[in-house]
Gaussian input, Z-matrix of N, CA and C with variables (Angstrom, degrees):
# hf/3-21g

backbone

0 1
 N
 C     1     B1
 C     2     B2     1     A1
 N     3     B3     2     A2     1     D1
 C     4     B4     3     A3     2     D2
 C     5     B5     4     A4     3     D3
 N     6     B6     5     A5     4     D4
 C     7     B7     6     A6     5     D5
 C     8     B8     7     A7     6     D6
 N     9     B9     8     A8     7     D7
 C    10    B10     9     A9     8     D8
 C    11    B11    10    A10     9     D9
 N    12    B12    11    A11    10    D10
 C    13    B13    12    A12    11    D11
 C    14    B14    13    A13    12    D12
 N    15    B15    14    A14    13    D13
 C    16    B16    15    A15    14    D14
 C    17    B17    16    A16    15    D15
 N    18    B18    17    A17    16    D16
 C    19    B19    18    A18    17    D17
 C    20    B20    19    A19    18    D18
 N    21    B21    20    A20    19    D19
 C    22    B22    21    A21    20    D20
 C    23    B23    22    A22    21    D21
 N    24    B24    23    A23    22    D22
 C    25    B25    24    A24    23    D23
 C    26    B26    25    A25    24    D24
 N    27    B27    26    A26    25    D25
 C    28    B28    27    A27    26    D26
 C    29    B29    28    A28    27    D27
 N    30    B30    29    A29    28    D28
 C    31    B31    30    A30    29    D29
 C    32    B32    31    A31    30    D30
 N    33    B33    32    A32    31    D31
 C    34    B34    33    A33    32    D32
 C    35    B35    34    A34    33    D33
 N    36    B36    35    A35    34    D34
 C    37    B37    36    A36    35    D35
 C    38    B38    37    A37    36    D36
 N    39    B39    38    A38    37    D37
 C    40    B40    39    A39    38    D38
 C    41    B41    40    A40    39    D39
 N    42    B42    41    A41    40    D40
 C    43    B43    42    A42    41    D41
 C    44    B44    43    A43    42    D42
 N    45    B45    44    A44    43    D43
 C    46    B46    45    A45    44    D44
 C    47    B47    46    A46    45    D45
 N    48    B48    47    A47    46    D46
 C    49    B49    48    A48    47    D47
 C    50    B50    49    A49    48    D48
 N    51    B51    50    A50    49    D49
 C    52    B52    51    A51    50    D50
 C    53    B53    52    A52    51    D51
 N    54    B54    53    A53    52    D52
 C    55    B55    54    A54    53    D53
 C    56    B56    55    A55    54    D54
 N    57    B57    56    A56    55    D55
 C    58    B58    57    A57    56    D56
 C    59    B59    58    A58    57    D57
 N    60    B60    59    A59    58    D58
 C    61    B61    60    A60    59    D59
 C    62    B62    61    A61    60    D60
 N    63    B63    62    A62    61    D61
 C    64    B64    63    A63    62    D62
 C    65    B65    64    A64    63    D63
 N    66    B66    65    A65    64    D64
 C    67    B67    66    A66    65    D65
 C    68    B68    67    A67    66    D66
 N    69    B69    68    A68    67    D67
 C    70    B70    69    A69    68    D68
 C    71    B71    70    A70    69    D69
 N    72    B72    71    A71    70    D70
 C    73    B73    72    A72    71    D71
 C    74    B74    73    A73    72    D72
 N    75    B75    74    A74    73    D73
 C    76    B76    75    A75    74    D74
 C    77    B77    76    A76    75    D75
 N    78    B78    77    A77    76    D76
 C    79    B79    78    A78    77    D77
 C    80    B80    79    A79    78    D78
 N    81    B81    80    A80    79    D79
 C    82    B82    81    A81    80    D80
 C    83    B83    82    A82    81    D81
 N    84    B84    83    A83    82    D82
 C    85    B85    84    A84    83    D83
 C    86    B86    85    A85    84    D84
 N    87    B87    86    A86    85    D85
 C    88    B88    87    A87    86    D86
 C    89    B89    88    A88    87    D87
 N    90    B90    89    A89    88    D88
 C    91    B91    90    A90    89    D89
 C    92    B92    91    A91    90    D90
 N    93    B93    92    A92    91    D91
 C    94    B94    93    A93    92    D92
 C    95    B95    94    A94    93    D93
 N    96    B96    95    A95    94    D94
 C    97    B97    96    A96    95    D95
 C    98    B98    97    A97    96    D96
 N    99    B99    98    A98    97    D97
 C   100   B100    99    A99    98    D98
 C   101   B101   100   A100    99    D99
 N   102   B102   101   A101   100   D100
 C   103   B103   102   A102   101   D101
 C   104   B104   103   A103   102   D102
 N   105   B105   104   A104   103   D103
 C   106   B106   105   A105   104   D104
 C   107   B107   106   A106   105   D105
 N   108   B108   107   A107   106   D106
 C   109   B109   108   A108   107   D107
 C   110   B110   109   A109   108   D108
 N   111   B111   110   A110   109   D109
 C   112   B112   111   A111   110   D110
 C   113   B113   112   A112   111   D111
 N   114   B114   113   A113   112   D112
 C   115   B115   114   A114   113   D113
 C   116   B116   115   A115   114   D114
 N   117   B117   116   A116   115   D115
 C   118   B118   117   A117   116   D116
 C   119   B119   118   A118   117   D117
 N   120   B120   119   A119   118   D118
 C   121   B121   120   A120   119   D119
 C   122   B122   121   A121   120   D120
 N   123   B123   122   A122   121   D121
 C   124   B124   123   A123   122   D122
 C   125   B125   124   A124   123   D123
 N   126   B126   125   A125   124   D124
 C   127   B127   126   A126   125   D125
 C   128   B128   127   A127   126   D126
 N   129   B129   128   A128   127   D127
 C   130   B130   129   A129   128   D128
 C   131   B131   130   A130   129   D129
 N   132   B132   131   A131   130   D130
 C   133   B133   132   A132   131   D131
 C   134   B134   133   A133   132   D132
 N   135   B135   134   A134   133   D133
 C   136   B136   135   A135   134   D134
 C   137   B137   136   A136   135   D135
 N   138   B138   137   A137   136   D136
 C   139   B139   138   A138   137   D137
 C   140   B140   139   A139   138   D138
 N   141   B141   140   A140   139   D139
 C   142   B142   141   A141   140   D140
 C   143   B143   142   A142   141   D141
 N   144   B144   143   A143   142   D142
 C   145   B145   144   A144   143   D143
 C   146   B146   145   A145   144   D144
 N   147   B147   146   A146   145   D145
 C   148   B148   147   A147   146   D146
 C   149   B149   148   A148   147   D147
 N   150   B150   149   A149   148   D148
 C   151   B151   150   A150   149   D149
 C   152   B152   151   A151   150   D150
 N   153   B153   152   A152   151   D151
 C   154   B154   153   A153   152   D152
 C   155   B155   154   A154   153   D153
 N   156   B156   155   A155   154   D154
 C   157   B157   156   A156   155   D155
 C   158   B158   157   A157   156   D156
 N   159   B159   158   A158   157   D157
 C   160   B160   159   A159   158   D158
 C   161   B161   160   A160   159   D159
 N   162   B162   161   A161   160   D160
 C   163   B163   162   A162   161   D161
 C   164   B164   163   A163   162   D162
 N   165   B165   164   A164   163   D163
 C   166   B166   165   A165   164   D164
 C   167   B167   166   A166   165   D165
 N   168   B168   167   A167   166   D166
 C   169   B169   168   A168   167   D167
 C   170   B170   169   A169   168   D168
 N   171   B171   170   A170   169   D169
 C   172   B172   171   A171   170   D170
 C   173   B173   172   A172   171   D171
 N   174   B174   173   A173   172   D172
 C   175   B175   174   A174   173   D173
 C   176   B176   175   A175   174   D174
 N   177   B177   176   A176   175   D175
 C   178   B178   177   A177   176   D176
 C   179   B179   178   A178   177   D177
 N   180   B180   179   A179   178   D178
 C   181   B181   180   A180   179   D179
 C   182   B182   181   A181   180   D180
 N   183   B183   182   A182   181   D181
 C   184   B184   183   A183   182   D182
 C   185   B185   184   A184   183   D183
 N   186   B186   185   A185   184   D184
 C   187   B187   186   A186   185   D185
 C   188   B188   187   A187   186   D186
 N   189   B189   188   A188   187   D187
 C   190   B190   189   A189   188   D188
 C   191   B191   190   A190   189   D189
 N   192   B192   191   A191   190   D190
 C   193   B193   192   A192   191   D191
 C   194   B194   193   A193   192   D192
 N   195   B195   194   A194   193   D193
 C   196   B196   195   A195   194   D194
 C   197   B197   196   A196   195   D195
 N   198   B198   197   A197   196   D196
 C   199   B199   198   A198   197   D197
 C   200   B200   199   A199   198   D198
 N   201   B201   200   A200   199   D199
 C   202   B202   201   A201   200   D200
 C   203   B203   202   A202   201   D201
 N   204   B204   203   A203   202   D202
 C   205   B205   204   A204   203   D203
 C   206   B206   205   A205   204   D204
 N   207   B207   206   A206   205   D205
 C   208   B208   207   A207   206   D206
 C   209   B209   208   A208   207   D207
 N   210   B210   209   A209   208   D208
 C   211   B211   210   A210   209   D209
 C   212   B212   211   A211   210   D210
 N   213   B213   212   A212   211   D211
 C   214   B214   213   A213   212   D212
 C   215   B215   214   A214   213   D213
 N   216   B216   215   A215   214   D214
 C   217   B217   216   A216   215   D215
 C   218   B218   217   A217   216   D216
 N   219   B219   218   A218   217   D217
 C   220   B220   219   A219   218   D218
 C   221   B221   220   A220   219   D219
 N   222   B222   221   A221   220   D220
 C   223   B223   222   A222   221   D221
 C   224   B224   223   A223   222   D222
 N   225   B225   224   A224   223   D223
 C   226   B226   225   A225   224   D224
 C   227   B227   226   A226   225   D225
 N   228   B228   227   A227   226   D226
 C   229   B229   228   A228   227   D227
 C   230   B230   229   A229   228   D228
 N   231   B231   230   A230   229   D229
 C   232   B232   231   A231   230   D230
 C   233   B233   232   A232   231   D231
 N   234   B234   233   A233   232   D232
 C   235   B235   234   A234   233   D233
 C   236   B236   235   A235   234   D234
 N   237   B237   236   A236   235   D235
 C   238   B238   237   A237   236   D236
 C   239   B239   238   A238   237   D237
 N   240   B240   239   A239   238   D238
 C   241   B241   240   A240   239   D239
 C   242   B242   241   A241   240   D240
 N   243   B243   242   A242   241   D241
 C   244   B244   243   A243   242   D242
 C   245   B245   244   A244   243   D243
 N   246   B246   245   A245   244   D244
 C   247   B247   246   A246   245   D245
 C   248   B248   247   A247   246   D246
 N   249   B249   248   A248   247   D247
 C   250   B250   249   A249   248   D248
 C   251   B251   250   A250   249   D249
 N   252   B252   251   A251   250   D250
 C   253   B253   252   A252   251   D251
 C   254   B254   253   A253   252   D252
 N   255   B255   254   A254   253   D253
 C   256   B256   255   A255   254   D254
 C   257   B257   256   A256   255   D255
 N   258   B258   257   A257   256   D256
 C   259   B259   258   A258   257   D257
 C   260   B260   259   A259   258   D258
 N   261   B261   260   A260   259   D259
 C   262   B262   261   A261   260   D260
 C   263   B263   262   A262   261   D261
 N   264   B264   263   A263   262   D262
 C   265   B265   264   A264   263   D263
 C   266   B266   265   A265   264   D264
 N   267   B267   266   A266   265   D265
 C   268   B268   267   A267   266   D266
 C   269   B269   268   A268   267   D267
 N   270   B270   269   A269   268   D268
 C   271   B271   270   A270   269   D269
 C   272   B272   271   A271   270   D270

   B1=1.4547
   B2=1.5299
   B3=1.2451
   B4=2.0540
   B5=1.9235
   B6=0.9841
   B7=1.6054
   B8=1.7627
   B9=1.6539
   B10=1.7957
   B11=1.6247
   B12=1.1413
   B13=1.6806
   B14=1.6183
   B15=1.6297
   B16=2.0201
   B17=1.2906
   B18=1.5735
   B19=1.1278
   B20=1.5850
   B21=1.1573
   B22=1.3263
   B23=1.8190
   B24=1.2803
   B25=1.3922
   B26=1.8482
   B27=1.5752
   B28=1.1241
   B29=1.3178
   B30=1.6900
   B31=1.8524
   B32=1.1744
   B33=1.6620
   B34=1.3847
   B35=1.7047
   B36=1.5285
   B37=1.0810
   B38=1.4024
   B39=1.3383
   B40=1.8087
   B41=1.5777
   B42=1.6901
   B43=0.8614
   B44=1.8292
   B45=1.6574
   B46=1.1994
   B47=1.7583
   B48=1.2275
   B49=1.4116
   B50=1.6919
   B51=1.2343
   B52=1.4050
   B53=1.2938
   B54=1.4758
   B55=1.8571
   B56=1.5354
   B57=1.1791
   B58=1.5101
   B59=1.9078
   B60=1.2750
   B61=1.3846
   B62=1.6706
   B63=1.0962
   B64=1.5559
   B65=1.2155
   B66=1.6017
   B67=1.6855
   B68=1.1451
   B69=1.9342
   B70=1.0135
   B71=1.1902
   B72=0.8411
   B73=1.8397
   B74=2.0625
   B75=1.3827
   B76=1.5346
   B77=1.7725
   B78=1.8424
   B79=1.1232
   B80=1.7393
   B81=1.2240
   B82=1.7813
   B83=1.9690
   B84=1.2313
   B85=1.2495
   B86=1.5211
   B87=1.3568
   B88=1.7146
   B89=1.8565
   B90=1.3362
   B91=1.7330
   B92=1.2638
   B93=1.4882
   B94=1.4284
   B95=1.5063
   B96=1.6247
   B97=1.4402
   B98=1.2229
   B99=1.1986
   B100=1.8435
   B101=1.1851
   B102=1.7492
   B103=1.4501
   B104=1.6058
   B105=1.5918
   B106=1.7027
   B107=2.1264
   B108=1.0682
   B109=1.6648
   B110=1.7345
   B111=1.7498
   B112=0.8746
   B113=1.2970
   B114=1.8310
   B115=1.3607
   B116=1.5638
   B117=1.2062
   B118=1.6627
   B119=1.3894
   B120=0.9554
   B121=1.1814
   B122=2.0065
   B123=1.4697
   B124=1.1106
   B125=1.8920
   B126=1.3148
   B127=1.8917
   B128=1.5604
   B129=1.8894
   B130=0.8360
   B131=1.6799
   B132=1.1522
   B133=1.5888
   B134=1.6679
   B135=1.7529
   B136=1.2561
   B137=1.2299
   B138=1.2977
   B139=1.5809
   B140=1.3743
   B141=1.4867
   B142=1.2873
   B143=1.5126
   B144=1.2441
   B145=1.5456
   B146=1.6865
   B147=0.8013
   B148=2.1383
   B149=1.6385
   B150=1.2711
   B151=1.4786
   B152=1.6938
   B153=1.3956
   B154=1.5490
   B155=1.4697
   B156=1.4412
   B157=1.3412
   B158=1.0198
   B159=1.7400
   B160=1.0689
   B161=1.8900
   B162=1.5685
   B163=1.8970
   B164=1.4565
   B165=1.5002
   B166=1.9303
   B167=1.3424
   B168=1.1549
   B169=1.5851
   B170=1.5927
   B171=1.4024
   B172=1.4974
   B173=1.7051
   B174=1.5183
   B175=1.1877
   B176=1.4026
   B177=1.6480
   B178=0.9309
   B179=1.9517
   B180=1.0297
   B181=1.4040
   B182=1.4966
   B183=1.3742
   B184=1.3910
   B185=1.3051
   B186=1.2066
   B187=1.3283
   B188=1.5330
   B189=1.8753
   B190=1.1879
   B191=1.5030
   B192=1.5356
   B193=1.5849
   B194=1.1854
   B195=1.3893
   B196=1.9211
   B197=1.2426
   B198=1.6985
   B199=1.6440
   B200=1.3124
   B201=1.0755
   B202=1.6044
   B203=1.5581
   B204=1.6135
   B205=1.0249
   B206=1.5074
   B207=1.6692
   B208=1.6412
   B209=1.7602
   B210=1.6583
   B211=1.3100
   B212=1.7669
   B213=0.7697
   B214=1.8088
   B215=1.1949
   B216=1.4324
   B217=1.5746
   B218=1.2880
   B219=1.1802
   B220=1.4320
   B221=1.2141
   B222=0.9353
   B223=2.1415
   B224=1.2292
   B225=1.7489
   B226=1.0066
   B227=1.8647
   B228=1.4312
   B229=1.6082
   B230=2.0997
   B231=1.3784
   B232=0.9904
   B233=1.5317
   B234=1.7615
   B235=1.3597
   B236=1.5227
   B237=1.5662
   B238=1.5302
   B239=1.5382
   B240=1.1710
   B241=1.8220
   B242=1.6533
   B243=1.3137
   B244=1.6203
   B245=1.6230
   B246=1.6811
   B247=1.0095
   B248=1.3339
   B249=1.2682
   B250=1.7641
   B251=1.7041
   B252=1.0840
   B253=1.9756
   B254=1.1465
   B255=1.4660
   B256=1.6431
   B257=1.3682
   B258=1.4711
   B259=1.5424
   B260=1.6792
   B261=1.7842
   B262=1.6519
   B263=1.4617
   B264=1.6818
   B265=1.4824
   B266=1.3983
   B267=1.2874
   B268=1.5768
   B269=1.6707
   B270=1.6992
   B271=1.9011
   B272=1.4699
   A1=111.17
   A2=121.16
   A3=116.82
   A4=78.47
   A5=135.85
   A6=112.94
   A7=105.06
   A8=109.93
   A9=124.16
   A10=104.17
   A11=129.27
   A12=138.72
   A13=91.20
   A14=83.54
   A15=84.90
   A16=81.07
   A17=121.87
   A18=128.47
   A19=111.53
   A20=115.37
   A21=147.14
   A22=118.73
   A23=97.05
   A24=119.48
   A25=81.66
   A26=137.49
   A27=135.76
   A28=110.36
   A29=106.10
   A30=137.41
   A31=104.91
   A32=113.46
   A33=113.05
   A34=122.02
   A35=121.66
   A36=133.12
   A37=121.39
   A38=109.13
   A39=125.49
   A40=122.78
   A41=107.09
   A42=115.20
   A43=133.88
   A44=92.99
   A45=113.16
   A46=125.02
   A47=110.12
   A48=114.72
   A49=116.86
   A50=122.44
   A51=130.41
   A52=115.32
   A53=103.76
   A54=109.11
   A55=109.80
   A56=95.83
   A57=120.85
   A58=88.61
   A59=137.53
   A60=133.58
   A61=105.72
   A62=120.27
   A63=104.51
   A64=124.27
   A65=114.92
   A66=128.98
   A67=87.01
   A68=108.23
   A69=148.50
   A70=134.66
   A71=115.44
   A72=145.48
   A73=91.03
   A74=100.00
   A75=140.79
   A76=88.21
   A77=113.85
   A78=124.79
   A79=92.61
   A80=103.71
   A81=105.74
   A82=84.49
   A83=125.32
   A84=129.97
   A85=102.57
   A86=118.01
   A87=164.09
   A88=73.12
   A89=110.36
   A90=105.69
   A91=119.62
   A92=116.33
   A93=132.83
   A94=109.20
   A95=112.98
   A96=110.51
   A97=120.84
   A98=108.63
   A99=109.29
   A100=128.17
   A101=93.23
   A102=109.96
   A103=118.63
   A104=114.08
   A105=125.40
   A106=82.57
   A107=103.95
   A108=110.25
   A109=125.50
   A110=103.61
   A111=109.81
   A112=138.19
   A113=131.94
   A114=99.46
   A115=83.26
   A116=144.75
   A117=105.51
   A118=135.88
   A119=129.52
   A120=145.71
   A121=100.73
   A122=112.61
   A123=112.08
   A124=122.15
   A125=90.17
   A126=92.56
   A127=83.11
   A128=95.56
   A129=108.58
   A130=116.06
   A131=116.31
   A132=135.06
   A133=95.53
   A134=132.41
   A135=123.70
   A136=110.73
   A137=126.15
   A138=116.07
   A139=116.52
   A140=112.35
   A141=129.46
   A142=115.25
   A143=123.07
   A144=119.44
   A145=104.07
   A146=88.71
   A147=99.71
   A148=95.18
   A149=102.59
   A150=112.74
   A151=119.97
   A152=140.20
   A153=135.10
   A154=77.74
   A155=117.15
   A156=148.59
   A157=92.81
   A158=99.74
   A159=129.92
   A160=120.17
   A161=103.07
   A162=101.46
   A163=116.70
   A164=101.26
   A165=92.17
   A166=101.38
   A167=130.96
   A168=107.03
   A169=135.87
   A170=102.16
   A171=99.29
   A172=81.29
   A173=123.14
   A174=108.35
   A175=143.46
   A176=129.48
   A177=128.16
   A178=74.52
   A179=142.30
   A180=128.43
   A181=144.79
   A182=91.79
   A183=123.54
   A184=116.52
   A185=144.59
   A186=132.53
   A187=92.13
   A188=127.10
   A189=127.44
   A190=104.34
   A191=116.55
   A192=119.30
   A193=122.74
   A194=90.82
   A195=87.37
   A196=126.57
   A197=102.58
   A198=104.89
   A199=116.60
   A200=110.24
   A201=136.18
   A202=128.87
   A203=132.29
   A204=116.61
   A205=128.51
   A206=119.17
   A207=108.81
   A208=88.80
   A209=90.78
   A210=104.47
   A211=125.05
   A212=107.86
   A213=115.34
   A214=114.24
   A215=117.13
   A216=142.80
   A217=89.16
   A218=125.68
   A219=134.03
   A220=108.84
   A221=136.00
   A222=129.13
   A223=100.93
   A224=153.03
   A225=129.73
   A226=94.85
   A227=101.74
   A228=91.59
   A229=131.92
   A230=107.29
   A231=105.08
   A232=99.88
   A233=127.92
   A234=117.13
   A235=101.95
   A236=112.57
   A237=110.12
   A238=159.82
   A239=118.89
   A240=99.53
   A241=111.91
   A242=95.56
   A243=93.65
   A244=111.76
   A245=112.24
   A246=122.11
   A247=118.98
   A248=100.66
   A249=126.18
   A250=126.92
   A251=115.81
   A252=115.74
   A253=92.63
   A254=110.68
   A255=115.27
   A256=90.46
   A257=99.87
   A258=111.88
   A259=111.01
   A260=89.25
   A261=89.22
   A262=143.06
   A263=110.11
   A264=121.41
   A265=86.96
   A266=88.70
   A267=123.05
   A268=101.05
   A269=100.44
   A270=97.46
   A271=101.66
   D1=-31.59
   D2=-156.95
   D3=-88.93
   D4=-2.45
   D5=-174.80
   D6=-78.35
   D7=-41.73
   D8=-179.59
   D9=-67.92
   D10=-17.17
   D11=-145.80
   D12=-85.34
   D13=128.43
   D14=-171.97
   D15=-113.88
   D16=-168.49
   D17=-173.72
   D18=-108.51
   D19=20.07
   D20=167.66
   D21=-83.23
   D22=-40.97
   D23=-154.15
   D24=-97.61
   D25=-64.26
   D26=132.70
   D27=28.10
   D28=-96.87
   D29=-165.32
   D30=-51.67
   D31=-42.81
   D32=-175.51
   D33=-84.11
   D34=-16.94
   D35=136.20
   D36=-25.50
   D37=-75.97
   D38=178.12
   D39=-51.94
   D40=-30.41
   D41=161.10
   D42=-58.22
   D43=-53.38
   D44=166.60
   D45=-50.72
   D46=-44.37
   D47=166.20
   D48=-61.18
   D49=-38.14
   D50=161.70
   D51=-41.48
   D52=-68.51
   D53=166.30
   D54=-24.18
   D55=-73.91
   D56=-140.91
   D57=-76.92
   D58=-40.33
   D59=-178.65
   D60=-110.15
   D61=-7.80
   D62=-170.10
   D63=92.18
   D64=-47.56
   D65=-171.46
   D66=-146.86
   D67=151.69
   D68=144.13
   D69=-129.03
   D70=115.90
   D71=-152.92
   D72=-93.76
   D73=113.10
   D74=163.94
   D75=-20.13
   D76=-73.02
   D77=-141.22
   D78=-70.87
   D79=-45.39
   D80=-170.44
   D81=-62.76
   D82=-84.36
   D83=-173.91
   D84=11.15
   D85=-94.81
   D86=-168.05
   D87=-36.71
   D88=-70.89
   D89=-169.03
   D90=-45.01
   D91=-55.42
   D92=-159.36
   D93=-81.55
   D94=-25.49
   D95=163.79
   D96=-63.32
   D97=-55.12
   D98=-175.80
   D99=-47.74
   D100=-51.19
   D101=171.22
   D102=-43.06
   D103=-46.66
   D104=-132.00
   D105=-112.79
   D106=-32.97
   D107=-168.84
   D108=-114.82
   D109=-23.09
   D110=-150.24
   D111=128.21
   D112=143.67
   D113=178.19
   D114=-106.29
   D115=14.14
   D116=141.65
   D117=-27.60
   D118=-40.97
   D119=-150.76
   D120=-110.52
   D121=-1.21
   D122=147.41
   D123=-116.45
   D124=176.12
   D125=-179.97
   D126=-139.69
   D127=176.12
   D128=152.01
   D129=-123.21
   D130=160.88
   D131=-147.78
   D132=-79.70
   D133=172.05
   D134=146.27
   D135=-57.71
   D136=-20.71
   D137=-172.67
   D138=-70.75
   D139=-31.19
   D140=-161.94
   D141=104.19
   D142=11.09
   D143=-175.04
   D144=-111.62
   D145=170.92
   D146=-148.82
   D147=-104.66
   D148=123.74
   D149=-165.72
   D150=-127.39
   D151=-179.81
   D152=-176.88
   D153=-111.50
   D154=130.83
   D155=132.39
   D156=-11.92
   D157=134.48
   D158=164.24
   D159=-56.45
   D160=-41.29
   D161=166.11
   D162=-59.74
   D163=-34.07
   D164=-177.65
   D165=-77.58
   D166=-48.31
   D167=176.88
   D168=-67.31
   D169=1.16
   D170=-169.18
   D171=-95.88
   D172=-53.40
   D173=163.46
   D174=-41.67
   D175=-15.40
   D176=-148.42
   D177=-130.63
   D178=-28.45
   D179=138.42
   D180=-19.69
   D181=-49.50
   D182=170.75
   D183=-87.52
   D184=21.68
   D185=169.53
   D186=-137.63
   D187=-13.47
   D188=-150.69
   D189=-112.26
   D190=-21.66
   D191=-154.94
   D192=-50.04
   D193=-31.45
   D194=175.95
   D195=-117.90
   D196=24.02
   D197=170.56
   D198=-145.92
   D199=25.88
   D200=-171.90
   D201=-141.28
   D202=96.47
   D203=176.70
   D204=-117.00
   D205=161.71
   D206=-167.46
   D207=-93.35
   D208=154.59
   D209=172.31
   D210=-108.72
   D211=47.86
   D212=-155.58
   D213=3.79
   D214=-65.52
   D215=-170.34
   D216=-46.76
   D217=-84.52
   D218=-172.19
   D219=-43.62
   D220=-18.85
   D221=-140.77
   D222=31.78
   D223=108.65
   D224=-160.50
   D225=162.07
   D226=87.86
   D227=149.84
   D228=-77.80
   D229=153.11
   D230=-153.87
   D231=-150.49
   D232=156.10
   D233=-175.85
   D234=-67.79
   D235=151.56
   D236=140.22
   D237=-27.59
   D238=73.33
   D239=-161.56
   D240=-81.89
   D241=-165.22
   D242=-170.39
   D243=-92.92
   D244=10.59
   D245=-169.08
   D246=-111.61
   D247=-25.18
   D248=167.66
   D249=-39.43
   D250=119.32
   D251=-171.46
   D252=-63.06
   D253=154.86
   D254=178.03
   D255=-62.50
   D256=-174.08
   D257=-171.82
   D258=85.60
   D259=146.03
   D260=158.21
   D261=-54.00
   D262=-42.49
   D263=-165.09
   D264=-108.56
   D265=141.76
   D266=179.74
   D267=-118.42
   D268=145.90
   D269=172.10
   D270=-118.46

């Protein structure tokens, strides 16, 4: 399966865990991709810390923008509430 795995297929994964838990936490993310897809689909950072590709998130942006927001503090995407500032990042 991880040889067909676009970074589409990825986003919509991440998405799915949102559904299904509400939040998804950056650190599990970065794990559960590599593991489940590949570490294509991870990098590592200038810092040195191990991150989701830049394609899965621009993809996983795009299917998420308006029902999905990042939480900085947390590292941690999470659904939308009705209380939430426009915008992606939430503090």
């Amino acid at each position: 399966m991880k040889k067909n795995v676009t970074a589409e297929i990825v986003a919509q994964w991440m998405l799915g865990e949102i559904e299904r838990d509400n939040v998804l936490y950056q650190e599990t993310a970065v794990f559960e991709i590599a593991e489940k897809f590949g570490e294509r689909f991870t990098s590592e950072n200038e810092r040195g810390n191990v991150s989701i590709n830049k394609l899965v998130l621009a993809a996983f942006r795009k299917i998420s923008e308006k029902s999905v927001v990042w939480v900085r503090g947390d590292r941690m995407w999470r659904k939308r509430e009705d209380f939430d500032d426009a915008g992606r990042q939430q503090y």
